[in-house]
C-alpha positions in Angstrom: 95.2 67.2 33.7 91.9 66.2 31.9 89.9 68.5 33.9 92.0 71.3 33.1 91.9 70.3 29.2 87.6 70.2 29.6 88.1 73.4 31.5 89.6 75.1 28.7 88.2 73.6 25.9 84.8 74.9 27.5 86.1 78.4 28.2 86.9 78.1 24.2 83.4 76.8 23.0 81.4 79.4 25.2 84.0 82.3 23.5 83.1 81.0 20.2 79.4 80.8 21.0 79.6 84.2 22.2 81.2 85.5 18.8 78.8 84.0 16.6 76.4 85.4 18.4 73.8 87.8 17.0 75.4 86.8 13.5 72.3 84.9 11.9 69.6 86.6 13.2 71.0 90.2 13.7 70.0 90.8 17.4 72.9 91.4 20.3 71.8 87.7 21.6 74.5 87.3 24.2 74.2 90.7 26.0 70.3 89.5 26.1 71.1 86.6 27.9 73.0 88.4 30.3 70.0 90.8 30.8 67.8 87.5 31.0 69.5 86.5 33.4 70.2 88.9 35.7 66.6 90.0 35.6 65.7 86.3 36.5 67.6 87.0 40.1 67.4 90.7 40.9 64.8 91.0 43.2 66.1 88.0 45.4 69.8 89.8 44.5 68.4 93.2 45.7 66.8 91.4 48.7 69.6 90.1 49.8 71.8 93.2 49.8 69.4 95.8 51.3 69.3 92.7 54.4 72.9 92.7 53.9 73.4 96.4 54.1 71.4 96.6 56.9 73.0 94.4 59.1 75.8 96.0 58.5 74.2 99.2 59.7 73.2 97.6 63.0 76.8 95.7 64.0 78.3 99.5 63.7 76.1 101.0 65.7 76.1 98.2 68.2 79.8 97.9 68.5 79.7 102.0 68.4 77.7 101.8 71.7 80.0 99.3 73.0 82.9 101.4 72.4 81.3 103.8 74.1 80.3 102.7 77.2 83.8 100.7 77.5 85.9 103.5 76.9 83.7 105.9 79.8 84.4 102.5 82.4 87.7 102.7 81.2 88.2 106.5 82.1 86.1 106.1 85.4 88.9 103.5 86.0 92.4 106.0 85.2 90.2 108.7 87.1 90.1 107.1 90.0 93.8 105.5 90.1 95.3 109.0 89.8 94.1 109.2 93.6 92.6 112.7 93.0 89.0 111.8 93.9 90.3 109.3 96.9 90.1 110.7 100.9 93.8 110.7 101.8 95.1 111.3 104.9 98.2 113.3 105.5 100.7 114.3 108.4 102.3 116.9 109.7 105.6 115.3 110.5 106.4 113.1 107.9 109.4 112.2 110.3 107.5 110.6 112.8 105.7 108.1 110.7 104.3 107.2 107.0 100.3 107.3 106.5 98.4 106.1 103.5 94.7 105.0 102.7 93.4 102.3 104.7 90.5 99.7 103.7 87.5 102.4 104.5 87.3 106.0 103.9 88.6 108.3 106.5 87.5 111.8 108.3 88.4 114.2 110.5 92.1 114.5 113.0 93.7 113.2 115.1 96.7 113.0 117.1 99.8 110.3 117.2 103.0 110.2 119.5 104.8 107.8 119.2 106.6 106.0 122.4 108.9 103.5 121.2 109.2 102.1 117.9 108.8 97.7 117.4 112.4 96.3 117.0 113.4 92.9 115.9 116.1 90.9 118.0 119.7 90.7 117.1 122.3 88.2 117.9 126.4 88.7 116.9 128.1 85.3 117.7 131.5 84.8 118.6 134.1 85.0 115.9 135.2 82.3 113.8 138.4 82.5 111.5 136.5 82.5 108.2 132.8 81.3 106.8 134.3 78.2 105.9 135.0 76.8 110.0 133.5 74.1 110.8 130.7 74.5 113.9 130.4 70.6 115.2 128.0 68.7 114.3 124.6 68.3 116.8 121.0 70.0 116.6 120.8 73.6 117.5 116.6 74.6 118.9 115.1 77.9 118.6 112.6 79.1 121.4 110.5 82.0 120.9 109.2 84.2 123.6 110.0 87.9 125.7 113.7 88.8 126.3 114.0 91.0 129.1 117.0 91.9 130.9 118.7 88.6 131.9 115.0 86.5 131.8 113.2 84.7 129.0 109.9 84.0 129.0 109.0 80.8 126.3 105.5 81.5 124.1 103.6 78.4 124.8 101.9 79.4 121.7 105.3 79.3 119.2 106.9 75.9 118.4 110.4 75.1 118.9 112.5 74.7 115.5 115.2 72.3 115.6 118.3 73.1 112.8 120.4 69.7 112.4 124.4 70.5 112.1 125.7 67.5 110.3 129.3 66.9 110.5 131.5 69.2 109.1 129.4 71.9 108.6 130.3 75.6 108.5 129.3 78.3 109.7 127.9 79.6 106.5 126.1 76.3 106.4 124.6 77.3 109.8 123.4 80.2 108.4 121.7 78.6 105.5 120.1 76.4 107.5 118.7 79.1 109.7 117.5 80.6 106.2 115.6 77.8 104.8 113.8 76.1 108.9 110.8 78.6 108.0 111.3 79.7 112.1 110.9 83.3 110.7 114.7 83.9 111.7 117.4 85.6 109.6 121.0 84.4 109.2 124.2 85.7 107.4 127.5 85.7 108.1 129.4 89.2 108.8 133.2 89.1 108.0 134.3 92.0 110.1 137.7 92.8 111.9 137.4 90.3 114.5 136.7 87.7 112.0 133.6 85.3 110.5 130.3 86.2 113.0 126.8 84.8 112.5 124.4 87.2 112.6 120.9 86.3 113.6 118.2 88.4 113.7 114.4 87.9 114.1 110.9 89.6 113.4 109.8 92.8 115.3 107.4 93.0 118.4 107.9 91.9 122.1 106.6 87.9 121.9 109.4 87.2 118.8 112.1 87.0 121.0 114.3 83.9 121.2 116.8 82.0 122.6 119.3 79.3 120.8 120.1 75.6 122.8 122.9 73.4 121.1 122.5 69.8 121.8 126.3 68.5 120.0 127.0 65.1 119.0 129.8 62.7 120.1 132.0 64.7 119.3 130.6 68.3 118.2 130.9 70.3 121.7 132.1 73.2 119.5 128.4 73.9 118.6 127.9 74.9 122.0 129.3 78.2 121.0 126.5 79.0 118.8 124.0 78.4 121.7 122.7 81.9 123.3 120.0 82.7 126.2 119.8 86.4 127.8 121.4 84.6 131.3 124.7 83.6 130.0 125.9 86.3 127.6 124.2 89.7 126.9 126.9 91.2 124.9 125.7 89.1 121.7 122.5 90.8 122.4 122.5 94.0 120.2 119.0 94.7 119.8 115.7 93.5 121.7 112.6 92.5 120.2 110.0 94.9 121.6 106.6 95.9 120.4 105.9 99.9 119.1 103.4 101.7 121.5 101.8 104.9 120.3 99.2 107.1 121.0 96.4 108.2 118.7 94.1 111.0 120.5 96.2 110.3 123.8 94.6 106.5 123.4 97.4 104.0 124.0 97.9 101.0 121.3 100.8 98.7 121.5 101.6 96.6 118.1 103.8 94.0 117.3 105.1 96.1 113.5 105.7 99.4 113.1 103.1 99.1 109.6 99.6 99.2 111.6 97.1 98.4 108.8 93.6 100.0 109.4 95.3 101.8 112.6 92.0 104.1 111.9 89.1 103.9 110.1 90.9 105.1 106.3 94.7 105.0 107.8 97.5 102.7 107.2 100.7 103.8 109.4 104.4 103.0 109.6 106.2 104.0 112.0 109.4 105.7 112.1 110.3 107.4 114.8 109.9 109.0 118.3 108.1 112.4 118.9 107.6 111.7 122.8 105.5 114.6 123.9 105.3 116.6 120.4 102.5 115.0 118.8 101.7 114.8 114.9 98.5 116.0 113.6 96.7 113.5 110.8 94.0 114.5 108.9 91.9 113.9 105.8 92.0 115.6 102.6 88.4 117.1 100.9 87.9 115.4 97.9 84.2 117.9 97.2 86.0 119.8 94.4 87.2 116.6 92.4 84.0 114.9 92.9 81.8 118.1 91.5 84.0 117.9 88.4 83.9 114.6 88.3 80.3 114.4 88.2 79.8 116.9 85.7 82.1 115.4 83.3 80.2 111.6 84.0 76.8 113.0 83.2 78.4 114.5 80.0 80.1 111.2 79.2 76.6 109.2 79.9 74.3 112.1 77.6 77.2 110.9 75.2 75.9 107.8 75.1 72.4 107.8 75.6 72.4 110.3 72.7 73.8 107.9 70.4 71.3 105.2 71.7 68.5 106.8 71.1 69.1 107.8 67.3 70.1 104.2 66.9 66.9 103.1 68.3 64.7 105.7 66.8 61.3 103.7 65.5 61.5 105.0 62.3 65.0 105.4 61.0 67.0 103.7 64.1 69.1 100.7 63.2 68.8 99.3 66.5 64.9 100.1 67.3 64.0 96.4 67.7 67.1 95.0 69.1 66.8 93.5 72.7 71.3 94.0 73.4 70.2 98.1 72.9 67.1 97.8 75.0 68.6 96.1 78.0 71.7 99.2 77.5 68.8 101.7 77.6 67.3 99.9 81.1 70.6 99.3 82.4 70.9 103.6 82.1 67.4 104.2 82.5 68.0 102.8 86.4 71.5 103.9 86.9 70.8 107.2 89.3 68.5 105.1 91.8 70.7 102.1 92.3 72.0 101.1 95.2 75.8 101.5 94.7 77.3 101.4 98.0 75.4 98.4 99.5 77.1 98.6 102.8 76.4 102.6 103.3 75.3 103.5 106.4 71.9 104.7 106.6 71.7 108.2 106.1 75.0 107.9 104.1 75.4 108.6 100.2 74.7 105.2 98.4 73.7 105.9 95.0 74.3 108.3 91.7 71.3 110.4 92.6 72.6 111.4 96.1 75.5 112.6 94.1 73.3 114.6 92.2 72.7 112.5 89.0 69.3 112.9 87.2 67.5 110.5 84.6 65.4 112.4 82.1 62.4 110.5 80.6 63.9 111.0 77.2 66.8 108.5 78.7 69.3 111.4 79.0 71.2 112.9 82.2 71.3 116.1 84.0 73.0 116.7 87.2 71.2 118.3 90.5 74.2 120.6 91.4 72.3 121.7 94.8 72.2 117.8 96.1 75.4 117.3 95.0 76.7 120.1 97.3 74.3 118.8 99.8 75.7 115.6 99.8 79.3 117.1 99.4 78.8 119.4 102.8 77.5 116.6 105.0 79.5 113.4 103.7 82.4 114.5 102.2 84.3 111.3 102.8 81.6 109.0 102.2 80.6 110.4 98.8 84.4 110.7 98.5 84.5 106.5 99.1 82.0 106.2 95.9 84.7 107.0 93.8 86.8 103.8 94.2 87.6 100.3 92.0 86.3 98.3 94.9 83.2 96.3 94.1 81.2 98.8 95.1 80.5 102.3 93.6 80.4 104.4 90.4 83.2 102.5 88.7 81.7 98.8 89.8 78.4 100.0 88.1 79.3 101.6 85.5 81.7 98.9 84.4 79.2 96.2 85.3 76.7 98.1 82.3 79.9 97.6 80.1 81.0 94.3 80.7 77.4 93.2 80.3 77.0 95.4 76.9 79.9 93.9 75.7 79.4 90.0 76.8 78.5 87.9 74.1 75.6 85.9 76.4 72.6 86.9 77.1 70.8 89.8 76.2 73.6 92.2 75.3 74.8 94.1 72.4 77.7 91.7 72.2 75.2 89.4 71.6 73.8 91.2 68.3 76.3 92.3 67.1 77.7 88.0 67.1 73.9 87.3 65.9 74.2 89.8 63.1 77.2 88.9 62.3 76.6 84.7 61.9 73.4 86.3 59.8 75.8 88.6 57.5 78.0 85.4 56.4 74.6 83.1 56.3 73.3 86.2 53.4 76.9 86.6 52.0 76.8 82.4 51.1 73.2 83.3 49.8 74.2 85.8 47.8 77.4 83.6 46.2 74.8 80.9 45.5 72.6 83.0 43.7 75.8 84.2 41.7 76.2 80.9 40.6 73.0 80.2 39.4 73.0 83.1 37.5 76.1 82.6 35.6 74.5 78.9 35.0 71.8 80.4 33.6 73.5 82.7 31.5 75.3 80.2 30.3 72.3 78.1 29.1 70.7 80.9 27.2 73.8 81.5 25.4 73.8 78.1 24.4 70.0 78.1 23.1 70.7 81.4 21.6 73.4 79.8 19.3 71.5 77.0 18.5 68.5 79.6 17.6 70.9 81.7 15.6 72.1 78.3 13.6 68.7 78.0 12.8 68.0 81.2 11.8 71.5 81.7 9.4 70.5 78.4 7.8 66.8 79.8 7.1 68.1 82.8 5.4 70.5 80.9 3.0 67.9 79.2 2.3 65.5 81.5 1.3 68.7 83.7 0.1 68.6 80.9 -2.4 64.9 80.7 -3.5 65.3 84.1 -4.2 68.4 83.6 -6.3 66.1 81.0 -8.3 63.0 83.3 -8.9 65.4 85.7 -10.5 66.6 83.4 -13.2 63.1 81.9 -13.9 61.9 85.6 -13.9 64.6 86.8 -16.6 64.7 83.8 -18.3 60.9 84.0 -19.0 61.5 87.8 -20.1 63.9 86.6 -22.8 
């Protein structure tokens, strides 16, 4: 409460001051101490402020350039997730089986017929009165291996899984406990017209077969009714597992799934059904067009931002033309057409921006070869296709490498400056609010001595005000 009091009886006395101002010795005193003042601190003021200003100049056209180059990663990225610059393959009977782009890039045809299709094995036990009966209690063990006509053959390789009954289980219990033994086996129960049936069903191929051994308790023997092997009951047996066999140019493959990942070079398939002697044709699309337009509208993109780089590092009027973020941007461009992109090509293969035509000016701009382009697109269509991906390699991995480094804020980027010139604006901006202060506390002081001077000054001209006054009398006083 007392500061406020001094506060305001302070704001009160420096009023006052002001007022009285000028009043004794006629001259606008307290707008001179302003201009005192002021003049006192303008050229640090006016220092700070052109700094200021030009910071500011240099953060917008750092995080312009930023934007920039983020924003053409970002569209690279979009392009290439439509799929239009991807080799895809395609088939002619989309009945037969499913295709879609495999882990490398894919060319030419081929054939597939497909033989038999990969089936998982299916067991329907005997029927119970509901889901609720009670199975006896023991251990039931599933054995994996081939099923073939009345035989089983165990896979050494494949461990048994034991499934404990405890008393009073049901058969929905059963089936639970199928679910959760991680044996890779399927259970639920079916509540059909002949009553409660567990249904058991495995994985597909040939070797994930299996048979079912019930070992009851004391007590249990009706869990022998849930034990199965191809010898002693083959109605249960609905389907058998059996592996798919197919041929791709009349070359025989067998697999354990109908998906085959990487079945070619470029082609996922899944199979779906039969076309014994009527083969399917697969082939690759072209993706030369997309790519030409592609490129065109990259080099565009890229003159975009070199343009802008180089009026912001112009040596005479550029607001970046000393800063070391915009001269690692301009390297980073300045080498993009000769790196090595695809560092796994082949050799003779496409591997960087300049076999796709690109061209680095010595002004730091981009042009595009059009005629090594469509060399390139005429003899490697699909490899120059596989360019355009968001693998780690290719135009996307270096052109977003150039903006994630642009935009970190380690290093030698422009993320960099722009968090340097930024931490320098606030340092000038506390500079400039200290100078402020001292100012106004100078302002304030000459106030002050100018009222004290203008006391003076009043009292000196009452005085002599006076004296005057006095001469006058003596002089008519001596007239009379």
């Amino acid at each position: 409460m007392a500061t406020t009091t001094s506060s305001t009886a302070s704001t009160s006395a420096t009023a006052q001051i002001v007022s009285a101002l000028g009043a004794g010795s006629g001259i606008n005193t307290a707008q001179l101490a302003e201009q005192l003042a002021a003049a006192q601190f303008a050229t640090r003021i006016d220092q700070l402020s052109a700094k200021t200003e030009k910071l500011e100049a240099q953060i917008s056209s750092a995080s312009n350039l930023k934007s920039l180059i983020s924003t053409l990663s970002s569209s690279i990225g979009t392009l290439i997730r439509t799929g239009d610059l991807a080799v895809k393959p395609s088939i002619s009977n989309s009945s037969v089986a499913t295709v879609s782009k495999g882990t490398l890039s894919g060319s030419g045809t081929y054939s597939l017929e497909v033989t038999s299709l990969a089936n998982a094995q299916k067991l329907v036990m005997p029927a119970y009165a509901s889901s609720t009966s009670t199975v006896g209690e023991g251990t039931l063990t599933l054995r994996f291996g081939t099923v073939s006509g009345g035989a089983f053959t165990a896979d050494a390789a494949q461990d048994a899984v034991d499934i404990n009954v405890p008393a009073g289980a049901t058969l929905a219990d059963v089936a639970s406990a199928i679910n959760a033994s991680g044996a890779g086996v399927s259970a639920y129960v079916a509540n059909g017209s002949a009553g409660a049936q567990l249904v058991i069903k495995g994985k597909e191929g040939a070797n994930s077969g299996f048979i079912i051994e019930a070992s009851p308790a004391v007590g249990g023997e009706a869990l022998s009714d849930l034990a199965w092997t191809p010898a002693t009951n083959t109605t249960q047996l609905k389907s058998t597992a059996t592996d798919a066999a197919y041929l791709l140019d009349g070359v025989a493959y067998t697999g354990t799934s109908n998906t085959i990942n990487d079945a070619l070079p470029g082609l996922n398939l899944k199979l779906t059904a039969t076309n014994v002697g009527n083969p399917a044709t697969i082939s690759f699309s072209d993706p030369s067009s997309g790519i030409a337009t592609a490129m065109s509208d990259l080099k565009d993109a890229l003159n975009e931002v070199a343009s802008q780089l180089n009026q912001a590092m112009n040596k005479d009027t550029g607001e970046l033309n000393n800063d070391p973020g915009a001269r690692a941007l301009r390297n980073a461009l300045m080498s993009l057409a000769g790196q090595k992109i695809m560092v796994n090509a082949a050799p003779g293969a496409p591997s960087t921006l300049a076999d796709l035509g690109l061209k680095t000016e010595r002004d730091g701009t981009f042009s595009l070869d059009a005629d090594r382009l469509n060399q390139t697109l005429k003899n490697s269509p699909q490899e120059a296709g596989a360019m355009w991906t968001t693998g780690i390699f290719g135009v996307f991995a270096a052109i977003d490498k150039i903006a994630r480094n642009a935009n970190s804020t380690t290093g030698i980027s422009l993320g960099s400056s722009v968090t340097r010139n930024t931490a320098l604006q606030k340092t000038l901006a506390d500079r400039s609010a200290t100078l402020a202060e001292k100012q106004e506390t100078l302002r304030q002081q000459l106030v002050t001595r100018f009222a004290a001077m203008d006391t003076r000054v009043s009292g000196s001209q009452s005085t002599l005000s006076f004296l005057k006054a006095q001469i006058e009398a003596w002089n008519a006083s001596s007239n009379n």
